[in-house]
Phi, psi and omega in degrees: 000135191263102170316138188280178164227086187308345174302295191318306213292315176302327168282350187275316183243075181289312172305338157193092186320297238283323196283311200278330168294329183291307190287306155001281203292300192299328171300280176299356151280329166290337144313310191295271194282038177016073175237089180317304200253037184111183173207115161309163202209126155259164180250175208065085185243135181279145179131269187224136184318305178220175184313167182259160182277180145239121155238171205359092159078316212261106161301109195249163166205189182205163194204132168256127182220145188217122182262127129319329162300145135299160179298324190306303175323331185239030173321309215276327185275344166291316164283045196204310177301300178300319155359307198293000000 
């Protein structure tokens, strides 16, 4: 498995990392759970990025966040997410 490297990633899509990591994320979850066309969304939606699937019985959803930061940095905001 190849370690990303986020500097490269922040340079690449400099206009905005956090929107291209978010969409990233979003490509391979949709990947993951072989859904071609998507997920509905709103957008800003709290919480969680898109509506959540059902796959066998289990309601599932996801939440993408891209730090500059470590995470231990961003605690307070990672509990504050989850909550929602």
């Amino acid at each position: 498995m190849v370690k990303p490297n986020w500097d490269n990633f922040k340079a690449k899509f400099n206009e905005n990392p956090q929107d291209n990591f978010e969409w990233f994320c979003y490509l391979l979850f949709c990947q993951e759970f072989k859904i071609p066309a998507g997920i509905f969304r709103y957008k800003n939606q709290s919480g969680i990025e898109t509506n959540p699937i059902t796959k066998d019985n289990e309601l599932i959803g996801w939440q993408a966040k891209f730090y500059d930061t470590k995470l231990s940095d961003n605690k307070a905001d990672l509990i504050e997410m989850i909550g929602k």
